[in-house]
mmCIF file of the N, C-alpha and C atoms, coordinates in Angstrom:
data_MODEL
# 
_entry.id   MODEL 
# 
loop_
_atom_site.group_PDB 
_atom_site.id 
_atom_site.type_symbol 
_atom_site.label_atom_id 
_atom_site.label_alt_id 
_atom_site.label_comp_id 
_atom_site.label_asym_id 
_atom_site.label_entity_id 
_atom_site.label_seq_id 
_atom_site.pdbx_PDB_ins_code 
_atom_site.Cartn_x 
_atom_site.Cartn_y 
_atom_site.Cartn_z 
_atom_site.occupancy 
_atom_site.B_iso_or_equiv 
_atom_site.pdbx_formal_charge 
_atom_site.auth_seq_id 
_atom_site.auth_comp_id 
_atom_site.auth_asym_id 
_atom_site.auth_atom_id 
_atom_site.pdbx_PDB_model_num 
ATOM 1   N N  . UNK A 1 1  ? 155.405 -124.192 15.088 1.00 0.00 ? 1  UNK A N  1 
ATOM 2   C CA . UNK A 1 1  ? 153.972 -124.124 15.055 1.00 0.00 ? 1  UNK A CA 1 
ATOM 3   C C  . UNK A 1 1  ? 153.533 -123.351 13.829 1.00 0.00 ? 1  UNK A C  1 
ATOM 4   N N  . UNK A 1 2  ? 152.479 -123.879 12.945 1.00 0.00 ? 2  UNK A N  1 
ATOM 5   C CA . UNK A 1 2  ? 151.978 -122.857 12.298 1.00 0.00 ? 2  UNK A CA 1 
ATOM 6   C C  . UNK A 1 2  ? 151.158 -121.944 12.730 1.00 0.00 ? 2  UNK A C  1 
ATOM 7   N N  . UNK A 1 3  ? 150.878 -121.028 12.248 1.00 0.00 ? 3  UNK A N  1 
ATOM 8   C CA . UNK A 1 3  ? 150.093 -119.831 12.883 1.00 0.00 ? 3  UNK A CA 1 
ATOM 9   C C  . UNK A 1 3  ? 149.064 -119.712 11.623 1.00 0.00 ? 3  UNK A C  1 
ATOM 10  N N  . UNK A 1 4  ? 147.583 -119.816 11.732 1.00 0.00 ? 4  UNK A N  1 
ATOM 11  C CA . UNK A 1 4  ? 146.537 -119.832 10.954 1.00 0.00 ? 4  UNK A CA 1 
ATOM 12  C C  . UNK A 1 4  ? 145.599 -118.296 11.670 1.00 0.00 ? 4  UNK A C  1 
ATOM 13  N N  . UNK A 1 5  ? 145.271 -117.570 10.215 1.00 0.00 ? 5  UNK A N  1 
ATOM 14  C CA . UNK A 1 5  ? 144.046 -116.982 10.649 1.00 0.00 ? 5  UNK A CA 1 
ATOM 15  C C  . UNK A 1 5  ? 142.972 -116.941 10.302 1.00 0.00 ? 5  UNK A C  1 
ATOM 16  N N  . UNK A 1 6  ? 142.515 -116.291 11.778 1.00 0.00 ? 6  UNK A N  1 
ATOM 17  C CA . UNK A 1 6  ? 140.390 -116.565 11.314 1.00 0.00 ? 6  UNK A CA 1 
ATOM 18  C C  . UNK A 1 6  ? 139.695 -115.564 11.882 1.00 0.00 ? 6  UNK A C  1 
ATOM 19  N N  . UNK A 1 7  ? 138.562 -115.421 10.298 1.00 0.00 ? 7  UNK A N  1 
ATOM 20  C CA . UNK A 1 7  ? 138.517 -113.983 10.714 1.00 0.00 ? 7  UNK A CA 1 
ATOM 21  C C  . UNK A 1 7  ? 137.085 -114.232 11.177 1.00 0.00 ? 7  UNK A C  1 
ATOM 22  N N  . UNK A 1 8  ? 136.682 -113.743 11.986 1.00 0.00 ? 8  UNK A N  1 
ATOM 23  C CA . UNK A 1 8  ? 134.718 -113.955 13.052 1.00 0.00 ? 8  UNK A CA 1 
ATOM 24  C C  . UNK A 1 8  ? 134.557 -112.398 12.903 1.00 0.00 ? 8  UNK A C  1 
ATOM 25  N N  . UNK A 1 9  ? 133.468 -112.661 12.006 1.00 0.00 ? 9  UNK A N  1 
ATOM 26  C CA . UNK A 1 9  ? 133.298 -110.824 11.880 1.00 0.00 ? 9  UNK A CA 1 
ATOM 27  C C  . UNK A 1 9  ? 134.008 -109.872 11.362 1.00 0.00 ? 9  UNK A C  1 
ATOM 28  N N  . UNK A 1 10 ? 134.097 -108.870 12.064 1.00 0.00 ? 10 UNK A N  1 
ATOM 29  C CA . UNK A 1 10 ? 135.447 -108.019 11.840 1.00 0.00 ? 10 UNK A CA 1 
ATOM 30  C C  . UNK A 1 10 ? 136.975 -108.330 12.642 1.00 0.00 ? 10 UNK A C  1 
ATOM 31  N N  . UNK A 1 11 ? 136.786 -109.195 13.839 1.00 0.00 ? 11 UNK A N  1 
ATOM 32  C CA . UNK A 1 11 ? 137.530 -109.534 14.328 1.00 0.00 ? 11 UNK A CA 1 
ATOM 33  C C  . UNK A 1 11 ? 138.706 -110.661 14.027 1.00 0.00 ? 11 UNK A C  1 
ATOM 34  N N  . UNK A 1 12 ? 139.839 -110.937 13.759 1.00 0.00 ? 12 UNK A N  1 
ATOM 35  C CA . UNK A 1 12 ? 140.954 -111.539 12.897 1.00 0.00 ? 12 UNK A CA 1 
ATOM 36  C C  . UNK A 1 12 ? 141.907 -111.797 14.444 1.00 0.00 ? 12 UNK A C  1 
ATOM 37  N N  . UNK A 1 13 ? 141.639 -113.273 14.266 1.00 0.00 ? 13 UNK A N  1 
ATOM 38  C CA . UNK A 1 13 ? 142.617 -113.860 15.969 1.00 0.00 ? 13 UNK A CA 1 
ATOM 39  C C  . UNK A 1 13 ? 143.319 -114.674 14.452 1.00 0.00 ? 13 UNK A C  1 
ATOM 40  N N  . UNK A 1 14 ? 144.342 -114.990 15.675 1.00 0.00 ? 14 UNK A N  1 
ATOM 41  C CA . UNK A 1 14 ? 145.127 -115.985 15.226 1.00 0.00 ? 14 UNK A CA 1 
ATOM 42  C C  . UNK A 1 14 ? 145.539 -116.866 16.301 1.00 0.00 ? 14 UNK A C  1 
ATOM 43  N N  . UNK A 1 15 ? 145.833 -118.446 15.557 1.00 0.00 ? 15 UNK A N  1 
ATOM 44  C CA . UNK A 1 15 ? 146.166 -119.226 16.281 1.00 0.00 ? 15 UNK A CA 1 
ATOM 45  C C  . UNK A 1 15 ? 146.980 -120.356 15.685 1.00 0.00 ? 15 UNK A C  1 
ATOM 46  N N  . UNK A 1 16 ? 147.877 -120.987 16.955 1.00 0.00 ? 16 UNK A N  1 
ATOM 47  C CA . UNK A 1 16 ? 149.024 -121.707 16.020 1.00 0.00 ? 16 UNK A CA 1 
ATOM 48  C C  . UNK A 1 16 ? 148.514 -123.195 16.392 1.00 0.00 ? 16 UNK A C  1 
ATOM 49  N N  . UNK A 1 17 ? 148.941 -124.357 15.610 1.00 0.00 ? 17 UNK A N  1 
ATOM 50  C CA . UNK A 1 17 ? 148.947 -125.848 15.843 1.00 0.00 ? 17 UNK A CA 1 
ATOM 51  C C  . UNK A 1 17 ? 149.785 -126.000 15.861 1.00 0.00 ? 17 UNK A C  1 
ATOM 52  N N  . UNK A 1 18 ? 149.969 -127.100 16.833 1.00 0.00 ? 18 UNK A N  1 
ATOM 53  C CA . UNK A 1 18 ? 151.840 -127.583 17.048 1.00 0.00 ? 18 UNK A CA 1 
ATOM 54  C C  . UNK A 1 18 ? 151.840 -128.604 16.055 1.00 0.00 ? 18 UNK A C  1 
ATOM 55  N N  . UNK A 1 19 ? 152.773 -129.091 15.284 1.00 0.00 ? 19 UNK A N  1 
ATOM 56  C CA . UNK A 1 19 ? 153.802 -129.339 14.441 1.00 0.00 ? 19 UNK A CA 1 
ATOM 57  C C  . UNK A 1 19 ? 153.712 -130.664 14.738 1.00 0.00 ? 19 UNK A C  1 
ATOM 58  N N  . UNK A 1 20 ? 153.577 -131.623 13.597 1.00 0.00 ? 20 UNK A N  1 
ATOM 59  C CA . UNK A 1 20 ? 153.505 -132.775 13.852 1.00 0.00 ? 20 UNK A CA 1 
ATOM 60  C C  . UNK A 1 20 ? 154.617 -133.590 14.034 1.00 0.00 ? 20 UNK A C  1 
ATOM 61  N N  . UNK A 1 21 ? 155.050 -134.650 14.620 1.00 0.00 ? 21 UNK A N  1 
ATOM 62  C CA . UNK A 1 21 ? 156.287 -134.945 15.142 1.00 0.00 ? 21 UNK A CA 1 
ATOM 63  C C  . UNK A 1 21 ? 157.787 -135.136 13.882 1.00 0.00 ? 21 UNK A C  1 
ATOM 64  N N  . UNK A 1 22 ? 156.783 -135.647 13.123 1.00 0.00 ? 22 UNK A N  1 
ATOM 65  C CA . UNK A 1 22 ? 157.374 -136.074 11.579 1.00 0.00 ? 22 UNK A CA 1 
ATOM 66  C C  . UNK A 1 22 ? 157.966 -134.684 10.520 1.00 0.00 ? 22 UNK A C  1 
ATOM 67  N N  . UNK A 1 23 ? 157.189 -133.750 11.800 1.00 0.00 ? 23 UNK A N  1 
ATOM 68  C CA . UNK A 1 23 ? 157.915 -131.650 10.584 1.00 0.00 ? 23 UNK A CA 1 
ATOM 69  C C  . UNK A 1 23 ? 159.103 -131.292 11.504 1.00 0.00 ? 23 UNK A C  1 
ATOM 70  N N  . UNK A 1 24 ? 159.535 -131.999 12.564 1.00 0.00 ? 24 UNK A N  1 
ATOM 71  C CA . UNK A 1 24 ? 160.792 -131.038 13.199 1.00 0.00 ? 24 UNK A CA 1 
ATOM 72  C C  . UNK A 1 24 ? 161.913 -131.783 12.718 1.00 0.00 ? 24 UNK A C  1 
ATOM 73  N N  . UNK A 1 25 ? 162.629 -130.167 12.635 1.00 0.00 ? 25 UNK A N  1 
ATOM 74  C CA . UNK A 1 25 ? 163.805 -130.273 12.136 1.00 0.00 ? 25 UNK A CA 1 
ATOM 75  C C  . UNK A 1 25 ? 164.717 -130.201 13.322 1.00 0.00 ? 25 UNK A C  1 
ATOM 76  N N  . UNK A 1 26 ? 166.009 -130.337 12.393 1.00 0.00 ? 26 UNK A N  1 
ATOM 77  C CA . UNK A 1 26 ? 166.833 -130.448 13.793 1.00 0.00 ? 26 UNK A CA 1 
ATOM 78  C C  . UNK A 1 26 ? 167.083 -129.255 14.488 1.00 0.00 ? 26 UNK A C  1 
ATOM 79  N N  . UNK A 1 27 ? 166.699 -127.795 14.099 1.00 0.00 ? 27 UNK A N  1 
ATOM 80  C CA . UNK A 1 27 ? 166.799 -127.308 14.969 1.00 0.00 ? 27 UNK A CA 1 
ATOM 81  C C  . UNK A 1 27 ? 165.474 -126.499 16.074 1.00 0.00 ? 27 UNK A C  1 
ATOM 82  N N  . UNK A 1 28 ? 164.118 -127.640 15.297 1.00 0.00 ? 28 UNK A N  1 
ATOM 83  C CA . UNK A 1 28 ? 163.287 -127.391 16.302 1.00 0.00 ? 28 UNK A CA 1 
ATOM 84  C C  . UNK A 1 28 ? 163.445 -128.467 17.430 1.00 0.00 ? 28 UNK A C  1 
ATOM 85  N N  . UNK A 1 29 ? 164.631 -129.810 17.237 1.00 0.00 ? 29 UNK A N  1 
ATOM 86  C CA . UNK A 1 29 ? 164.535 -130.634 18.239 1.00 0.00 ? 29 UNK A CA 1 
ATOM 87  C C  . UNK A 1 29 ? 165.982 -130.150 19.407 1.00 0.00 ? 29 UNK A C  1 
ATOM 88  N N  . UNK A 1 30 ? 166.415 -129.015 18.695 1.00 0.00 ? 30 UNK A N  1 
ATOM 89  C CA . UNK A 1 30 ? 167.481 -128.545 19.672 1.00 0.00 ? 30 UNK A CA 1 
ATOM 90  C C  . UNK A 1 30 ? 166.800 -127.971 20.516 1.00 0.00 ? 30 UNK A C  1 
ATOM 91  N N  . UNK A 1 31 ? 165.963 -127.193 20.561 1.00 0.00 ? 31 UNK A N  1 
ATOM 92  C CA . UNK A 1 31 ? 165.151 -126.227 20.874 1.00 0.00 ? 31 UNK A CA 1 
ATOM 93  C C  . UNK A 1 31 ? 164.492 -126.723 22.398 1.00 0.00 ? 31 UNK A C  1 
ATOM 94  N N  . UNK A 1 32 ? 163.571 -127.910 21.788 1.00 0.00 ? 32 UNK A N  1 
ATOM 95  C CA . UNK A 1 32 ? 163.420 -128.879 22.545 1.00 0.00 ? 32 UNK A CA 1 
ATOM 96  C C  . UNK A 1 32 ? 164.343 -129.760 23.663 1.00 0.00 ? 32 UNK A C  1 
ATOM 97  N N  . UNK A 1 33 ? 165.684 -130.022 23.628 1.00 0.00 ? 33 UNK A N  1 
ATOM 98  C CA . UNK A 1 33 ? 166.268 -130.270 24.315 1.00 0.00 ? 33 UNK A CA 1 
ATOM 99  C C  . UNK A 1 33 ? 166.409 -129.376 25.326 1.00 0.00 ? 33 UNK A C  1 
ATOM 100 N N  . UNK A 1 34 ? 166.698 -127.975 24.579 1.00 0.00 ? 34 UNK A N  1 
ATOM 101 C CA . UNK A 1 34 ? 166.983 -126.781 25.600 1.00 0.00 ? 34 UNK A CA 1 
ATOM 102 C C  . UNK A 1 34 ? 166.185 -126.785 26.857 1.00 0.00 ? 34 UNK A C  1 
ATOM 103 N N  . UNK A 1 35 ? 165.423 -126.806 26.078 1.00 0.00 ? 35 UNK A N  1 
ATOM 104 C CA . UNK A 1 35 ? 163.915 -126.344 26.813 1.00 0.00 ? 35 UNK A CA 1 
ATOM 105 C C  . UNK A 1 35 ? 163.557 -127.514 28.392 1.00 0.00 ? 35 UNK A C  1 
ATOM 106 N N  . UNK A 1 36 ? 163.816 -129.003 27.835 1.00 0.00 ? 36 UNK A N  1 
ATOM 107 C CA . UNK A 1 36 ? 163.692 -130.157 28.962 1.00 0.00 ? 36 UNK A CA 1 
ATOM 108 C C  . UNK A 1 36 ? 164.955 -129.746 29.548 1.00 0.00 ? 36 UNK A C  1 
ATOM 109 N N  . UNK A 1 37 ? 166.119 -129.384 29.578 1.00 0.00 ? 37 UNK A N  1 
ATOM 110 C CA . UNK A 1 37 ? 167.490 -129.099 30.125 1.00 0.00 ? 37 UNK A CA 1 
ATOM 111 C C  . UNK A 1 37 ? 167.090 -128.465 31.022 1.00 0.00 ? 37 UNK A C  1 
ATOM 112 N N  . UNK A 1 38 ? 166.531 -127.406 30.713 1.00 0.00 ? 38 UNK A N  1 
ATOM 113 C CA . UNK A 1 38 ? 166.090 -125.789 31.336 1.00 0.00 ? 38 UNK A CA 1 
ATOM 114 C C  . UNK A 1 38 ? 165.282 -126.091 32.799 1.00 0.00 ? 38 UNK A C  1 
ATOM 115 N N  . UNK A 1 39 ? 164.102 -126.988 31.836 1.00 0.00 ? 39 UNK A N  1 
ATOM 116 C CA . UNK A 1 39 ? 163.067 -127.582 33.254 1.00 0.00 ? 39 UNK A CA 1 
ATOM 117 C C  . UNK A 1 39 ? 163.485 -128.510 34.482 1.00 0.00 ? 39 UNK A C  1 
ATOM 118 N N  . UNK A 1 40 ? 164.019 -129.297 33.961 1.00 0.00 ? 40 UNK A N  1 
ATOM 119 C CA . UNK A 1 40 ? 165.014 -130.097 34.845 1.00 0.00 ? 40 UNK A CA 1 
ATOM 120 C C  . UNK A 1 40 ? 166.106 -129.801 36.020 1.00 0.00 ? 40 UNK A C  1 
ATOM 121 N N  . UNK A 1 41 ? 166.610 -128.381 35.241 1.00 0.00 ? 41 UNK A N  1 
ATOM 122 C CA . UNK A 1 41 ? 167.653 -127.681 36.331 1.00 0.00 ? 41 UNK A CA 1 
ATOM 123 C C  . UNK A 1 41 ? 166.832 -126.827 37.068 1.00 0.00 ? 41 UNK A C  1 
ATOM 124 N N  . UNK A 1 42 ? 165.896 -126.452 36.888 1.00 0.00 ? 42 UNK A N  1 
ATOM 125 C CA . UNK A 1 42 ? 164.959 -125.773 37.547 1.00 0.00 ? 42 UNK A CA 1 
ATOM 126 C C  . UNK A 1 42 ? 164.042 -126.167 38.761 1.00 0.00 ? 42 UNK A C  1 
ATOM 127 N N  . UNK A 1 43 ? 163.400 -127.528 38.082 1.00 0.00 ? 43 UNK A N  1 
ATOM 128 C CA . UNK A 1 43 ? 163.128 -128.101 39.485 1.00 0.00 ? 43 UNK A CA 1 
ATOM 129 C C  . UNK A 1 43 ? 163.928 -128.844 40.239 1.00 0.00 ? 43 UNK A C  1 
ATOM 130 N N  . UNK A 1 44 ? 165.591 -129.061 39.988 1.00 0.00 ? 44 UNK A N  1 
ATOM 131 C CA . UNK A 1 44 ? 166.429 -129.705 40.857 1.00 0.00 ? 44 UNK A CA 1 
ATOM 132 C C  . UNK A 1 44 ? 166.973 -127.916 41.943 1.00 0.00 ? 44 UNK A C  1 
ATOM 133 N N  . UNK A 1 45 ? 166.502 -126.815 41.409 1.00 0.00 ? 45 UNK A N  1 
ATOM 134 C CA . UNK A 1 45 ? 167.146 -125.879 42.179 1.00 0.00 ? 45 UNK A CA 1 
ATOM 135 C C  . UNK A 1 45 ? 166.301 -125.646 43.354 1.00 0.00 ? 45 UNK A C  1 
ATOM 136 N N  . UNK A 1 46 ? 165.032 -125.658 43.125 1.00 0.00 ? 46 UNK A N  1 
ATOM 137 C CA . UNK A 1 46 ? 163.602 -125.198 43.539 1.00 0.00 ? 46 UNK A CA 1 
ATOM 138 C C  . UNK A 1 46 ? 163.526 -126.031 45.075 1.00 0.00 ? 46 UNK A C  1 
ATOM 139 N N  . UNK A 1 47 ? 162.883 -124.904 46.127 1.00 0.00 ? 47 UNK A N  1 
ATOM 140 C CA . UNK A 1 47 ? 162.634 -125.526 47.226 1.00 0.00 ? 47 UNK A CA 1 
ATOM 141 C C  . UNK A 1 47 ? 160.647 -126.080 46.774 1.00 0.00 ? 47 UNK A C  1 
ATOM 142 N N  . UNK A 1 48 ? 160.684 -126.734 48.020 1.00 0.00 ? 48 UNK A N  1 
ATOM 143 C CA . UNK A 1 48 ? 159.427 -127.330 47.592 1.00 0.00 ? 48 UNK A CA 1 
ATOM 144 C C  . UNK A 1 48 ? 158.207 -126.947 47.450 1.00 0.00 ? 48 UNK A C  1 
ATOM 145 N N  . UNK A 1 49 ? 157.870 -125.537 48.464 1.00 0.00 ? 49 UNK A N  1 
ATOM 146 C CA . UNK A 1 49 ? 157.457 -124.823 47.879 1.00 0.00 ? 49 UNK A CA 1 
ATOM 147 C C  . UNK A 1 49 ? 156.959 -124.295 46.703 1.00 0.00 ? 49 UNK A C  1 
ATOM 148 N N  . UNK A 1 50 ? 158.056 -123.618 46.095 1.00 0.00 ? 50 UNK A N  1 
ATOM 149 C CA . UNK A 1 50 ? 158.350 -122.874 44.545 1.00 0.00 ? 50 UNK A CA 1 
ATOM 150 C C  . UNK A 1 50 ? 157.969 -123.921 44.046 1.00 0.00 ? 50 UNK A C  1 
ATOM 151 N N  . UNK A 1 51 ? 158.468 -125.050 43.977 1.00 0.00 ? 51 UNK A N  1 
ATOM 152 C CA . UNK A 1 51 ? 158.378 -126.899 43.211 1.00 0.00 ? 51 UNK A CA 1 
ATOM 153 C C  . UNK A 1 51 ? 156.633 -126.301 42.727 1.00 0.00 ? 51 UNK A C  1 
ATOM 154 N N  . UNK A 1 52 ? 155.899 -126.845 43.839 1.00 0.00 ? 52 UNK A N  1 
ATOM 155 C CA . UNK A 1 52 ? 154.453 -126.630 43.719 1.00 0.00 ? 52 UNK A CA 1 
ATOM 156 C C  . UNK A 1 52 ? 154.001 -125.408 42.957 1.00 0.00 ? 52 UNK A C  1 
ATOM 157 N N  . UNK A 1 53 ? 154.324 -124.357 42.816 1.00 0.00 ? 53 UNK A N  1 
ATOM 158 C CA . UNK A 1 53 ? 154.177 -123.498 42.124 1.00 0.00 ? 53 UNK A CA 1 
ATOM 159 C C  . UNK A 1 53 ? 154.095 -123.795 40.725 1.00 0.00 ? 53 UNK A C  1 
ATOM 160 N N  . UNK A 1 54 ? 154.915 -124.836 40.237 1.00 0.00 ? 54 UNK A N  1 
ATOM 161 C CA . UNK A 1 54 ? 155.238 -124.831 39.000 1.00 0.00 ? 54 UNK A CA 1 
ATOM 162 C C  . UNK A 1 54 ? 155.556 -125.745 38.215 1.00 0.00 ? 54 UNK A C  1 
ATOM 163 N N  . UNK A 1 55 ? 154.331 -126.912 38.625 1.00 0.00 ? 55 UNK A N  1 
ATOM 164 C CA . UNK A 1 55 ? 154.259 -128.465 38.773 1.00 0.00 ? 55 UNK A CA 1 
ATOM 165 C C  . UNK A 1 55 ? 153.452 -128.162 37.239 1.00 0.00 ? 55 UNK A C  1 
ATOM 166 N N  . UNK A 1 56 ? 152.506 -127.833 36.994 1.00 0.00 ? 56 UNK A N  1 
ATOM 167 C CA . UNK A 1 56 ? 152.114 -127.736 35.822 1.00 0.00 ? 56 UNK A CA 1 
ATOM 168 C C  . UNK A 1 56 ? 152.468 -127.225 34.613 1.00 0.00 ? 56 UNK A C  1 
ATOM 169 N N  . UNK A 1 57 ? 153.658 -126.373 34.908 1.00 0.00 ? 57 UNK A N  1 
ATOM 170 C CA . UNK A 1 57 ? 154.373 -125.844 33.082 1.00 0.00 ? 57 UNK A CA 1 
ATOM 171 C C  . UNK A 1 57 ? 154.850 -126.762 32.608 1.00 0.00 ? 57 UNK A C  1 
ATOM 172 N N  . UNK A 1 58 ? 154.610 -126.552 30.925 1.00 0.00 ? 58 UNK A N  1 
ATOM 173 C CA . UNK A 1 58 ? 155.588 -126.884 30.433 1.00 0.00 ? 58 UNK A CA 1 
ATOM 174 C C  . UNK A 1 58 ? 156.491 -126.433 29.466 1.00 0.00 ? 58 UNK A C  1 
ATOM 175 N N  . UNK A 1 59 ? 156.419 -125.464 29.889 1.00 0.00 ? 59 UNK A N  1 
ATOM 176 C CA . UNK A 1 59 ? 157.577 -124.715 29.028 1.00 0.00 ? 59 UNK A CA 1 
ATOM 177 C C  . UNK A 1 59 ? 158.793 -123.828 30.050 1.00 0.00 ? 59 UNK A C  1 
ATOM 178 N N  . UNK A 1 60 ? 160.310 -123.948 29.778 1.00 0.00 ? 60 UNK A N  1 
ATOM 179 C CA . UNK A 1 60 ? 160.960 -123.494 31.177 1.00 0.00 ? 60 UNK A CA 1 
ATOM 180 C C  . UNK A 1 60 ? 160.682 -121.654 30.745 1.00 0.00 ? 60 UNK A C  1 
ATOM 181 N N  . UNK A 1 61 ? 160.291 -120.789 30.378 1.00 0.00 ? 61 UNK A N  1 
ATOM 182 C CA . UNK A 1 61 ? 159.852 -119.650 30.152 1.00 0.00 ? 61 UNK A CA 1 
ATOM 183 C C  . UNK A 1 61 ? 158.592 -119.722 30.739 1.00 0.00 ? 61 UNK A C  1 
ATOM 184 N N  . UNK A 1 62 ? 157.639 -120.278 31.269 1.00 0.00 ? 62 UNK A N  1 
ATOM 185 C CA . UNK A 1 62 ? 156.683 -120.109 31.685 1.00 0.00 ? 62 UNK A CA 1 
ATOM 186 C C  . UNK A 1 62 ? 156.376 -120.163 33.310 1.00 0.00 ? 62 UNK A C  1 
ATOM 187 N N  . UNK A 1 63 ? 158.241 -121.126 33.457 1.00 0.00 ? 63 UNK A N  1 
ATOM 188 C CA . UNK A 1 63 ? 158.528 -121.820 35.222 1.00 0.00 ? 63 UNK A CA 1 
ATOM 189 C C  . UNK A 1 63 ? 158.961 -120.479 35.216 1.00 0.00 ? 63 UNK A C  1 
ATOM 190 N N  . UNK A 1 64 ? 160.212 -119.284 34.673 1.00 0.00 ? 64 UNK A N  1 
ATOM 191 C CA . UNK A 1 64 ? 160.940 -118.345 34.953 1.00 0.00 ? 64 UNK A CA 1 
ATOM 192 C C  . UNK A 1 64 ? 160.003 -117.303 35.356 1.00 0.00 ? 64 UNK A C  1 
ATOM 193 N N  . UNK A 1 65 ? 158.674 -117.120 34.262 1.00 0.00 ? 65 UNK A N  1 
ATOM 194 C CA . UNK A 1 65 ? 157.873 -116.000 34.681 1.00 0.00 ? 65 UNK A CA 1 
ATOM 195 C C  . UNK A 1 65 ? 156.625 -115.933 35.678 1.00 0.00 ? 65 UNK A C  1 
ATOM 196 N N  . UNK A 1 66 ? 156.634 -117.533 36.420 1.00 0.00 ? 66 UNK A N  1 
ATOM 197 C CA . UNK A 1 66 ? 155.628 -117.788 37.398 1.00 0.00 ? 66 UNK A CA 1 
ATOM 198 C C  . UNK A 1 66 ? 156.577 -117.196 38.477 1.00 0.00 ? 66 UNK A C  1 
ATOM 199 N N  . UNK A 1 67 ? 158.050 -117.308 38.509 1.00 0.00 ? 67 UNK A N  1 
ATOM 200 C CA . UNK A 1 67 ? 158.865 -117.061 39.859 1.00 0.00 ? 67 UNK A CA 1 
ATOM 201 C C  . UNK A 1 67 ? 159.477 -116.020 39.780 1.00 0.00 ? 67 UNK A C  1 
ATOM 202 N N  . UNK A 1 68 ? 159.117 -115.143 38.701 1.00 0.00 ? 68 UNK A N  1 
ATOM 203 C CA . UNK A 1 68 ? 159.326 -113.697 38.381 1.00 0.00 ? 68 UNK A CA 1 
ATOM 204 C C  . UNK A 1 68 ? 158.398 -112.770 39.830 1.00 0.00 ? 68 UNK A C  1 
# 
């Protein structure tokens, strides 16, 4: 992702755009594999419950810290 800043006032946020499909390299598409690997074993572990909990991430760091 790039990370752009903008400054409103005195105030300076930043924010990133994801990466167009045609800029990853191979080891942002490893990354990516990891990551669907991760989610996958996660909801094959998950009772159904937890499942529902965490039907909407998509990132497996985001399933780990909802069931944190």
């Amino acid at each position: 992702m790039k990370e752009m800043e903008t400054k409103v006032g005195e105030v300076t946020t930043k924010s990133s755009t994801p990466k167009l499909e045609s800029e990853y390299n191979d080891e942002d598409l490893k990354k990516l594999s990891l990551n669907f690997k991760a989610i996958n074993f996660l909801h094959c572990a998950l009772n159904e419950n937890d499942y529902m909990k965490i039907t909407n991430c998509k990132m497996a760091k985001e399933i780990w810290d909802k069931l944190e």
